[in-house]
DSSP file (Angstrom, degrees, kcal/mol; ACC not computed):
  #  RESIDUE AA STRUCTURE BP1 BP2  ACC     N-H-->O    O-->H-N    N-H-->O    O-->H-N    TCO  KAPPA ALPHA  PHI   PSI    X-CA   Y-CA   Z-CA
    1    1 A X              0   0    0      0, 0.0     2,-0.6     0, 0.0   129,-0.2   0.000 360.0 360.0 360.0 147.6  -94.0  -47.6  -54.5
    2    2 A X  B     -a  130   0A   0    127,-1.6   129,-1.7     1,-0.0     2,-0.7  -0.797 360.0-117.1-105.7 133.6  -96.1  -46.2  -52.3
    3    3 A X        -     0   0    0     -2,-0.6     3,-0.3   127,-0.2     2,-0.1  -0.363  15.6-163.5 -92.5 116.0  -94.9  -44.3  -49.2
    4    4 A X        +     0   0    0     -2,-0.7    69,-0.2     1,-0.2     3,-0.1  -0.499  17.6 164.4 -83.0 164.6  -95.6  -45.4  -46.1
    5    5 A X  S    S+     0   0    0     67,-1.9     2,-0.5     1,-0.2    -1,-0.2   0.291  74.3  35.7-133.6 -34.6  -95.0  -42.3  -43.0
    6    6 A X  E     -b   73   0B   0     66,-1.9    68,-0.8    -3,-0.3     2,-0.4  -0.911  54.8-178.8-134.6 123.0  -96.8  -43.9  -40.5
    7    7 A X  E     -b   74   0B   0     -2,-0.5     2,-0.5    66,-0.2    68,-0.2  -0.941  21.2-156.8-136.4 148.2  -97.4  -47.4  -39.4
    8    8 A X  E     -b   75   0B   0     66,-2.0    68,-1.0    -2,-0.4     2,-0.4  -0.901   7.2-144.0-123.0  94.2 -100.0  -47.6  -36.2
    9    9 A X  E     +bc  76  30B   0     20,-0.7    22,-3.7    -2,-0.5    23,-0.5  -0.519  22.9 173.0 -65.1 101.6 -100.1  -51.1  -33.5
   10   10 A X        +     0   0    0     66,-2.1    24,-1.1    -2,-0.4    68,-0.4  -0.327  41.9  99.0-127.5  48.1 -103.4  -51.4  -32.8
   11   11 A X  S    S-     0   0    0     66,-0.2    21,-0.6     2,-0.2    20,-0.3  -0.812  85.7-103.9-113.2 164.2 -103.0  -54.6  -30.9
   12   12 A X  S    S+     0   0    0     -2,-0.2     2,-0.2    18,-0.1    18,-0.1   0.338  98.2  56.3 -75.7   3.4 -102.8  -54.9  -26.8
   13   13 A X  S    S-     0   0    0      1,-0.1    -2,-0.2    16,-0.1    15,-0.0  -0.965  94.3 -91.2-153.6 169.3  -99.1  -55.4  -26.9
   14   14 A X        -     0   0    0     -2,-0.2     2,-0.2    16,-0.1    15,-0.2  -0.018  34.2-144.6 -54.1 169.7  -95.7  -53.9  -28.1
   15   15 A X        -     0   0    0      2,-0.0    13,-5.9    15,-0.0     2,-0.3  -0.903  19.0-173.5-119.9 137.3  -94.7  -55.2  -31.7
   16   16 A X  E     -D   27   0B   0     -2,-0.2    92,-1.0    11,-0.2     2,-0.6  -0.893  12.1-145.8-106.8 167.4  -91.0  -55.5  -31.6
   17   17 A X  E     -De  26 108B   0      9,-2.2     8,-2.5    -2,-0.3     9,-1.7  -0.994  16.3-149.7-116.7 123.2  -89.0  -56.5  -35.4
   18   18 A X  E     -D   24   0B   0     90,-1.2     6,-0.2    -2,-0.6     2,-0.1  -0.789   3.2-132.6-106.5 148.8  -86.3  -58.5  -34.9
   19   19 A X    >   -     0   0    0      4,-1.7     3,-3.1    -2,-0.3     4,-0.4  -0.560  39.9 -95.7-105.1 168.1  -83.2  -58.4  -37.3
   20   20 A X  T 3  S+     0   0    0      1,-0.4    -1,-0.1     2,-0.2    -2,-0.0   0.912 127.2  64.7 -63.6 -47.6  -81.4  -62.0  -38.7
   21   21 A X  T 3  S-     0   0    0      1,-0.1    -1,-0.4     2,-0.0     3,-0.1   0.426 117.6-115.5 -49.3  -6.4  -78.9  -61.4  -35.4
   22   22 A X  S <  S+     0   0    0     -3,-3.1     2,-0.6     1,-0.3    -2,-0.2   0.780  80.6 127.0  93.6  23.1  -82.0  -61.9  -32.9
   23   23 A X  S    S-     0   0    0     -4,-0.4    -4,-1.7     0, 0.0    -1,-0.3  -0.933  70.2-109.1-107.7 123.4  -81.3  -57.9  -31.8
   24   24 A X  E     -D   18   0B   0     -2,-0.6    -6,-0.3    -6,-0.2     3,-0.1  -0.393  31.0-175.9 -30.4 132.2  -84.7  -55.6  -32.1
   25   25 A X  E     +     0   0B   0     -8,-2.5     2,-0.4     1,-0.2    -7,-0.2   0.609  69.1   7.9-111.9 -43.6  -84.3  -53.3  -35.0
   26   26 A X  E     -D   17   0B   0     -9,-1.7    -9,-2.2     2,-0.0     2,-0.5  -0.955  58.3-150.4-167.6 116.5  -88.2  -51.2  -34.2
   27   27 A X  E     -D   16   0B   0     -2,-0.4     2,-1.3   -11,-0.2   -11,-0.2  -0.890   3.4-155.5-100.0 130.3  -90.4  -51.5  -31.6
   28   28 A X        -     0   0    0    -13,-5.9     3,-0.1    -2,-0.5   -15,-0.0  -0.640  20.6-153.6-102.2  86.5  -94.4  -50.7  -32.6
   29   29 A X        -     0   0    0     -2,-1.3   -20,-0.7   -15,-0.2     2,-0.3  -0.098  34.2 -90.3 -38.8 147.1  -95.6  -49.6  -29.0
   30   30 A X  B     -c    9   0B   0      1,-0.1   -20,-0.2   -18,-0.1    -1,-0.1  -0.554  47.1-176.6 -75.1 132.5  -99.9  -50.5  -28.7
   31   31 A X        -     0   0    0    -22,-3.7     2,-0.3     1,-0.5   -21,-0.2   0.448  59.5 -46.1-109.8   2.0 -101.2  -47.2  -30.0
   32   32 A X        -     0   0    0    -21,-0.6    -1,-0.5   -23,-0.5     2,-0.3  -0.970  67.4 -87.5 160.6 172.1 -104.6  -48.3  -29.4
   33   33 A X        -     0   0    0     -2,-0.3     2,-0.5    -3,-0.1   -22,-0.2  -0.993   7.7-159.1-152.3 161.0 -107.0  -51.4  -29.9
   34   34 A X        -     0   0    0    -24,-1.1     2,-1.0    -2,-0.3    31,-0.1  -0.876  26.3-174.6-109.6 107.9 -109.3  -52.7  -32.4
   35   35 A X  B     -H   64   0C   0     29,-1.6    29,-1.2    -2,-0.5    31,-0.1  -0.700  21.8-132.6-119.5 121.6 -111.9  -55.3  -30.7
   36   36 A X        -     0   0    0     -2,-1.0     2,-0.3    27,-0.2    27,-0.2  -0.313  23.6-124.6 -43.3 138.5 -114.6  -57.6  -32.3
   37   37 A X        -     0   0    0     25,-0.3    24,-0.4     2,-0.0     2,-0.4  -0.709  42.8-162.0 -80.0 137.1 -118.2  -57.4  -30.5
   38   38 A X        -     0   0    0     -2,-0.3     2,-0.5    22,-0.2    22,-0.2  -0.955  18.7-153.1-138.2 144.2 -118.6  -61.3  -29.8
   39   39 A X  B     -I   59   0D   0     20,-0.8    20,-3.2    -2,-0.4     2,-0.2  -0.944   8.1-161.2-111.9 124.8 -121.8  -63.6  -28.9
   40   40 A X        +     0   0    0     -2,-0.5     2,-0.3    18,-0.2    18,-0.1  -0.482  12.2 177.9 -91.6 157.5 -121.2  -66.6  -27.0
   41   41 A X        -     0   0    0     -2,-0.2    16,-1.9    17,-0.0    -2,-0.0  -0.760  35.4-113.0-128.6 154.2 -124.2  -69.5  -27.1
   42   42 A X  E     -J   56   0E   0     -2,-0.3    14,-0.2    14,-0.2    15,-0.2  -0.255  30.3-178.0 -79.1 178.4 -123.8  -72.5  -25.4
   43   43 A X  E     -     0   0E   0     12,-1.7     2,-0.3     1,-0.3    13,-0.1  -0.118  60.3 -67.3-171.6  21.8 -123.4  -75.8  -27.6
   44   44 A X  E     -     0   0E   0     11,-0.3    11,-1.7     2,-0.0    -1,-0.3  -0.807  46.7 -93.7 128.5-150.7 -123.1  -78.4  -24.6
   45   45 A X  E     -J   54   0E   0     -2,-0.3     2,-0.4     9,-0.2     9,-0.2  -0.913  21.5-155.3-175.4 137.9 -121.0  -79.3  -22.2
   46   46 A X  E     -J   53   0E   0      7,-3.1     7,-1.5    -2,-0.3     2,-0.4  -0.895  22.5-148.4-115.0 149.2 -117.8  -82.4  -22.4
   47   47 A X  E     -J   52   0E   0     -2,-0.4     2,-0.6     5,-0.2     5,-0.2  -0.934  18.8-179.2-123.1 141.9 -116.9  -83.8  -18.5
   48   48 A X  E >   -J   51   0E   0      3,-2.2     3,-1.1    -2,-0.4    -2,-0.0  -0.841  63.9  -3.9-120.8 160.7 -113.5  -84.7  -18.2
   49   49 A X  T 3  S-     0   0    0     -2,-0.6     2,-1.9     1,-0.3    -1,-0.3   0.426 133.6 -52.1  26.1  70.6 -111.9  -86.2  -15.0
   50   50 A X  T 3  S+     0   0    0      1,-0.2     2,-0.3    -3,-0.1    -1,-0.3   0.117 116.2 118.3  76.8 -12.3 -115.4  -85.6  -13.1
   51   51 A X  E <   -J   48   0E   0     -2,-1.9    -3,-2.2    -3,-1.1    -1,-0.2  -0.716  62.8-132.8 -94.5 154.9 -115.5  -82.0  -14.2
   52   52 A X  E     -J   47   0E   0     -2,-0.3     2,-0.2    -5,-0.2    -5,-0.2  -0.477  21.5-156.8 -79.0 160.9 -118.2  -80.4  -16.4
   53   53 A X  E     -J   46   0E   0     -7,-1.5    -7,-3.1    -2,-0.1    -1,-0.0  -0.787   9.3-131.4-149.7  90.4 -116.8  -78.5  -18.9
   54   54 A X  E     -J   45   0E   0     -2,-0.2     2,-0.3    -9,-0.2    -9,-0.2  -0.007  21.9-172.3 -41.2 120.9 -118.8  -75.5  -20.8
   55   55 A X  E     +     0   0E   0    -11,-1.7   -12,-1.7     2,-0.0   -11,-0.3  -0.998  10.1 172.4-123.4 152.3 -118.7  -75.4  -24.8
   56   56 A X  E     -J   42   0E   0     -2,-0.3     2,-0.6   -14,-0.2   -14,-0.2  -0.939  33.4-119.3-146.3 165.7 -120.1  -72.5  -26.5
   57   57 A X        -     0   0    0    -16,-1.9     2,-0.1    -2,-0.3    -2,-0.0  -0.933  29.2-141.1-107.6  86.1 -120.2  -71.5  -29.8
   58   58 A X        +     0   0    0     -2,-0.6     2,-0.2   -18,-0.1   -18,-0.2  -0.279  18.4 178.1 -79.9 127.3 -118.4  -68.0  -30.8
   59   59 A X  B     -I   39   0D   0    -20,-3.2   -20,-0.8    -2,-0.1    -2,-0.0  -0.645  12.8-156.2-148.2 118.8 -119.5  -65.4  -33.3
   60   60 A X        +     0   0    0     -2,-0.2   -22,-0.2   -22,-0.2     2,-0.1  -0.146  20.5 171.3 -79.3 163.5 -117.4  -61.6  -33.9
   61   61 A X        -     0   0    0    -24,-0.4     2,-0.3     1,-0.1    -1,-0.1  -0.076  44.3 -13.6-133.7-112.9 -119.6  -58.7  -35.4
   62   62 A X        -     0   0    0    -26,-0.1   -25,-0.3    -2,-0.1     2,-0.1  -0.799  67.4-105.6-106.6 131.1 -118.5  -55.3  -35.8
   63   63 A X    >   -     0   0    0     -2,-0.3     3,-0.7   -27,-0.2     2,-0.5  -0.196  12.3-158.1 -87.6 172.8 -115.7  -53.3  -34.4
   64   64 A X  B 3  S+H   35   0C   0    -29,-1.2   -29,-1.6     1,-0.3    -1,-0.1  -0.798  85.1  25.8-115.3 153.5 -115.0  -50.9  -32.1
   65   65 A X  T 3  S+     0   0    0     -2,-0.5    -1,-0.3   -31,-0.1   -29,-0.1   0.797  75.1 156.9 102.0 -14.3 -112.3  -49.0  -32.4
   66   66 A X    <   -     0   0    0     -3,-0.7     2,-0.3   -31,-0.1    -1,-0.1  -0.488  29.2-147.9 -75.8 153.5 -111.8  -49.2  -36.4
   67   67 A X        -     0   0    0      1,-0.1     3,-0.1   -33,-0.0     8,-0.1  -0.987  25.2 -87.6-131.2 127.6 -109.7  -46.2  -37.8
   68   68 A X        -     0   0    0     -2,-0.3     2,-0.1     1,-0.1    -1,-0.1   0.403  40.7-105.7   7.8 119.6 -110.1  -44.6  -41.3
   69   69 A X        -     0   0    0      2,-0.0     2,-0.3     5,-0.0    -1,-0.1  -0.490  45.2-176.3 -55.4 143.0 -108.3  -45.8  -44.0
   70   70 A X    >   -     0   0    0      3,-0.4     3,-1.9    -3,-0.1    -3,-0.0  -0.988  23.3-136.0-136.3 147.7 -105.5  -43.0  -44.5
   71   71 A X  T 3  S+     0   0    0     -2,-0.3     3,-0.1     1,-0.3    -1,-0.1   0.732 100.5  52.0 -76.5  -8.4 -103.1  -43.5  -47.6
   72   72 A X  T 3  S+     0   0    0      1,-0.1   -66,-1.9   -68,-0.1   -67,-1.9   0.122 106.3  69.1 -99.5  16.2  -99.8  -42.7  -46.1
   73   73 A X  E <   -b    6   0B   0     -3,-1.9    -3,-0.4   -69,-0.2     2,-0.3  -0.752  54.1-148.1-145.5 105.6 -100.3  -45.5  -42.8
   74   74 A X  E     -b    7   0B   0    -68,-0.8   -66,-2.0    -2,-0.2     2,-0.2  -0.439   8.8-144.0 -17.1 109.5 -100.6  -49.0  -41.6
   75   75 A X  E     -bf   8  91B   0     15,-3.2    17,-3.0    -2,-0.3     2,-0.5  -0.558   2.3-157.0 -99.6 153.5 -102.1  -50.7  -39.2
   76   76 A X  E     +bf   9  92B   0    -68,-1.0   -66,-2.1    -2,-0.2     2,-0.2  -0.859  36.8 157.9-116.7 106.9 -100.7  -53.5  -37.3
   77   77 A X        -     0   0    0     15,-0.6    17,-0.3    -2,-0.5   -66,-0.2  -0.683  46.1 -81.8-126.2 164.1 -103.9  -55.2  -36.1
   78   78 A X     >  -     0   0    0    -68,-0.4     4,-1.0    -2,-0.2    -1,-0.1  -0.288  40.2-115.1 -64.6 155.8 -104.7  -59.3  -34.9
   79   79 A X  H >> S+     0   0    0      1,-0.3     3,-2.2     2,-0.2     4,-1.3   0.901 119.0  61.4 -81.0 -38.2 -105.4  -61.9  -37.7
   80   80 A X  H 3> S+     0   0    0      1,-0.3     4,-3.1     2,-0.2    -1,-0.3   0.889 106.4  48.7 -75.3 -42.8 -109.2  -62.3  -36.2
   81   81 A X  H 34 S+     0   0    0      1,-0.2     4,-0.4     2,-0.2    -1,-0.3   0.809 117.0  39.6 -71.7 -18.0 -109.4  -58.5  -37.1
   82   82 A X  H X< S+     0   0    0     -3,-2.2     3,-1.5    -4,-1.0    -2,-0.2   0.954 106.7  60.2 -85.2 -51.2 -107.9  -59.1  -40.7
   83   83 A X  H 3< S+     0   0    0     -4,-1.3     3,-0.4     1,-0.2    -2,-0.2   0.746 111.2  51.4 -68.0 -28.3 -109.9  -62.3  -41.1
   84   84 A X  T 3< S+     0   0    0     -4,-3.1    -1,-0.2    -5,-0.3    -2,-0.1   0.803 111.7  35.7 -55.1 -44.2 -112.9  -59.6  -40.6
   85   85 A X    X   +     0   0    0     -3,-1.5     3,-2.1    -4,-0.4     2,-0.6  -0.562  67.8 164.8-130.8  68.9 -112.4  -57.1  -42.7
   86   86 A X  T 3  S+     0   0    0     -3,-0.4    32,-0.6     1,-0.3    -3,-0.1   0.011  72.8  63.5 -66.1   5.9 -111.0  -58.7  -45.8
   87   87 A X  T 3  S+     0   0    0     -2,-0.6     2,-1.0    30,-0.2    -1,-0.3   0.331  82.8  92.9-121.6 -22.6 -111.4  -55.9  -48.0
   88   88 A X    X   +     0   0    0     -3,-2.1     3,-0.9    -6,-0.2     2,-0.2  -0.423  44.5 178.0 -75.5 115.5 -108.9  -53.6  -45.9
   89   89 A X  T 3  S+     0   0    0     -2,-1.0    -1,-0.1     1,-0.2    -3,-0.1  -0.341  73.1  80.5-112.0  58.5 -105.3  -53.9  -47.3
   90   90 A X  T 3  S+     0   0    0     -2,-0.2   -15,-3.2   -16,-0.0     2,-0.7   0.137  74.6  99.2-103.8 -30.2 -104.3  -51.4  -44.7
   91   91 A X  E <   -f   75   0B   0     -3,-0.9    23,-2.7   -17,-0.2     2,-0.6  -0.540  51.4-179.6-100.0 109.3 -104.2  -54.2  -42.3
   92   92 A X  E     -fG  76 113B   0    -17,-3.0   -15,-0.6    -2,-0.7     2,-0.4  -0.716  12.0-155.0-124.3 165.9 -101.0  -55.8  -41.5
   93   93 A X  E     - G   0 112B   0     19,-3.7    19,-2.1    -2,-0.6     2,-0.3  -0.819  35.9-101.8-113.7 152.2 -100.2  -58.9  -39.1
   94   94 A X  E     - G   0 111B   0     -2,-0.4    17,-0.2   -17,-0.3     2,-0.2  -0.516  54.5-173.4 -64.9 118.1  -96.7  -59.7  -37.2
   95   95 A X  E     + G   0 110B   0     15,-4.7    15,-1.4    -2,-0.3    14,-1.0  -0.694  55.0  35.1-113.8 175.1  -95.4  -62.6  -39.8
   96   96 A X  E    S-     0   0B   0     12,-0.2    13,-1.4    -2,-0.2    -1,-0.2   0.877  87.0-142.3  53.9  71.7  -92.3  -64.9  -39.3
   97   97 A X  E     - G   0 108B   0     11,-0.2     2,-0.6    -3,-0.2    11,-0.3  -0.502  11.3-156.3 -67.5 110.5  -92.6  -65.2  -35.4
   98   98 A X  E     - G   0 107B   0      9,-0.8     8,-1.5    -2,-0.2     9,-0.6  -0.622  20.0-169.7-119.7 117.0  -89.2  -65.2  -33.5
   99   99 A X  E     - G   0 105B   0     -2,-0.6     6,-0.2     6,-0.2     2,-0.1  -0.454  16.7-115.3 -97.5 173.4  -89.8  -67.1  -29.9
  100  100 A X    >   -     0   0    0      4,-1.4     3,-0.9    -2,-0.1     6,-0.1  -0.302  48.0 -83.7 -84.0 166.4  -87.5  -67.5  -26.6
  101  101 A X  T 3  S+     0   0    0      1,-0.2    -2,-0.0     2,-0.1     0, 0.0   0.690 136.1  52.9  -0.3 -64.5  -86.2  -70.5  -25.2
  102  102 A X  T 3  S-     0   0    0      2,-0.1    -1,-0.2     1,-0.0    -3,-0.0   0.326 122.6-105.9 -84.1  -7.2  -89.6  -71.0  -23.5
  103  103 A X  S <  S+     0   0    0     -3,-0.9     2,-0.5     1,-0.3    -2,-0.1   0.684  70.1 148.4  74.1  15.1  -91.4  -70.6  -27.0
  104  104 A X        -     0   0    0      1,-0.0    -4,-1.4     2,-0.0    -1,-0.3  -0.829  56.2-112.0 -95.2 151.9  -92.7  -67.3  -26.3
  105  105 A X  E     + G   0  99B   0     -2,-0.5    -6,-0.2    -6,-0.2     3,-0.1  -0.115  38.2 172.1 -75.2 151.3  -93.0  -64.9  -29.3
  106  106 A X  E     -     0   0B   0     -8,-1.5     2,-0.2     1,-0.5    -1,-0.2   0.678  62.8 -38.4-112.7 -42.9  -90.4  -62.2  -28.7
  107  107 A X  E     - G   0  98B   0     -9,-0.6    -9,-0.8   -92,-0.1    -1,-0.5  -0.709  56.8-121.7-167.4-157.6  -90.8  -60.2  -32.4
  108  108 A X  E     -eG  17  97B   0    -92,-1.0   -90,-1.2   -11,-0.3   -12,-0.2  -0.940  16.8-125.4-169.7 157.9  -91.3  -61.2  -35.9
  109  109 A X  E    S+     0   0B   0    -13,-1.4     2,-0.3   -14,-1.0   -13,-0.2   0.511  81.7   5.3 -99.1 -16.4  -89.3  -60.5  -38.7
  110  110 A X  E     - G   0  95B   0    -15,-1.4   -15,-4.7   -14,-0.1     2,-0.5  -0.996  67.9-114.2-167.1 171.2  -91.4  -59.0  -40.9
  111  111 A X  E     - G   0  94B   0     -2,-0.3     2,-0.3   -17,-0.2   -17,-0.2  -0.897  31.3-158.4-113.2 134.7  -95.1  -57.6  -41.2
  112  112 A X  E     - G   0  93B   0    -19,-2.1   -19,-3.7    -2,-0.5     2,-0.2  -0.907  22.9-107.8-122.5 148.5  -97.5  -59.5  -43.9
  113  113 A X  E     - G   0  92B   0     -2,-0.3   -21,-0.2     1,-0.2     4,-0.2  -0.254  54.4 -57.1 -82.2 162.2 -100.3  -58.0  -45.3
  114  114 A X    >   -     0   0    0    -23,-2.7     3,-1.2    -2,-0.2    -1,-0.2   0.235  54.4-167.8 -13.9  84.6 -104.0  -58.5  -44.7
  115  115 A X  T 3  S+     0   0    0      1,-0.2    -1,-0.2    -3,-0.2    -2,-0.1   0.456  87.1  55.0 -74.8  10.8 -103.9  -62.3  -45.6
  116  116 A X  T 3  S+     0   0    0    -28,-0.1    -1,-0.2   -37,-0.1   -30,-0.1   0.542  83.9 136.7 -91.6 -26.6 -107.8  -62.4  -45.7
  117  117 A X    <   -     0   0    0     -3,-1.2     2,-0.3   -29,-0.2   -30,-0.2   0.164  42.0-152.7 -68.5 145.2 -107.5  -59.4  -48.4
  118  118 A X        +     0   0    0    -32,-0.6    -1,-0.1     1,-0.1     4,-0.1  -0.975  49.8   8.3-126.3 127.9 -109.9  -59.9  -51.5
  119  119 A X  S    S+     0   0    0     -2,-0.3     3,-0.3     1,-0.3     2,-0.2   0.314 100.4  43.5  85.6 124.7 -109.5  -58.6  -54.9
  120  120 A X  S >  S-     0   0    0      1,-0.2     3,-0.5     2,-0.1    -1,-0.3  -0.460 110.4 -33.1 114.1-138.8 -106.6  -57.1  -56.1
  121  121 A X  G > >S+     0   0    0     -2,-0.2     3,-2.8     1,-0.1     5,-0.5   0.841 104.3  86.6 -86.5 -27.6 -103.0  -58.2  -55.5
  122  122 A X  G 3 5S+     0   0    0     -3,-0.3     5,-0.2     1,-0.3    -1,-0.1   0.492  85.6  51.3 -51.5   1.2 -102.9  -59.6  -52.1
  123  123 A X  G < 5S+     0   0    0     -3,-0.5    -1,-0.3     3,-0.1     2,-0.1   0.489 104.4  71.1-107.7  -2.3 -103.7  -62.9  -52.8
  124  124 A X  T < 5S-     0   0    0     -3,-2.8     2,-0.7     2,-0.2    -3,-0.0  -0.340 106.5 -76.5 -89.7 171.0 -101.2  -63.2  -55.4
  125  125 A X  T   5S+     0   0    0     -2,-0.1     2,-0.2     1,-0.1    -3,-0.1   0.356 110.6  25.6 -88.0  40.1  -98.0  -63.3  -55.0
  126  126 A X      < -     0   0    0     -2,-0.7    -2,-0.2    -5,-0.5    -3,-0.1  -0.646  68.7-165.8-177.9 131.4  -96.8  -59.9  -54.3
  127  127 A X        -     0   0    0      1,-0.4    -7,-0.0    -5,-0.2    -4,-0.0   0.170  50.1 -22.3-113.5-164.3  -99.1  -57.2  -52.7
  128  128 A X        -     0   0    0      1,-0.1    -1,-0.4    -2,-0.1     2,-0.2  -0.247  67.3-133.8 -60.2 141.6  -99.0  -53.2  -52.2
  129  129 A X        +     0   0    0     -3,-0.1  -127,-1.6     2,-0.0     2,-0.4  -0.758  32.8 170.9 -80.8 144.3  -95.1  -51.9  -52.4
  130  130 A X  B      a    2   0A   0     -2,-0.2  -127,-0.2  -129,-0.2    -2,-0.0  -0.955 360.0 360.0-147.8 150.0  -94.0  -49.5  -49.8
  131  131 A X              0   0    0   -129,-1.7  -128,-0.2    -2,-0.4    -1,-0.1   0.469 360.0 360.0-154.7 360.0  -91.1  -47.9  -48.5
């Protein structure tokens, strides 16, 4: 197993992990953020009810904001940012989402790795070990 010391929220908002009992167990405060460069072009426009209605066509490039692999830490980054860099098994995402009443996410129950990840074990059915 490989030992993890550090893992590092590099999304815009806490992560909390919630435990079976619905209590937070570890909250990942945002340590920082990783953001795609994106290019809009338009692609038309739908009218609905008498308004026009803009469509444009999105495409990410490079980030800003990326940090060094380091072998003792984890990042907890957005799936667009995994879906990016598919060769980073560093990269993990909030998995098993646990919502309010109102269906907003509250925590997540566990952290899944880089499900974009290419090569090696992560597309199989059991990825890096850590404790």
């Amino acid at each position: 197993m490989k030992k993890i010391k550090k893992i590092k929220n590099l999304t815009p908002h806490d992560v909390n992990v919630v435990g079976d009992n619905g209590k937070v167990l570890i909250t990942f405060p945002s340590e920082g953020l990783i953001r795609l460069s994106q290019t809009s072009l338009q692609a038309g426009e739908v009218e609905v009810n008498g308004t026009k209605i803009p469509l444009t066509k999105t495409s990410f490039g490079e980030a800003e904001g990326l940090p060094e692999e380091k072998e003792d830490t984890i990042y907890i980054v957005s799936s667009l940012v995994c879906q990016a860099y598919p060769d980073r098994r560093d990269f993990y995402i909030p998995d098993q989402l646990v919502r309010d009443e109102q269906g907003r996410v509250i925590g997540c129950r566990s952290l899944s790795q880089n499900p974009f990840a290419r090569g090696g074990s992560s597309n199989s059915k059991e990825g890096d070990n850590y404790e």
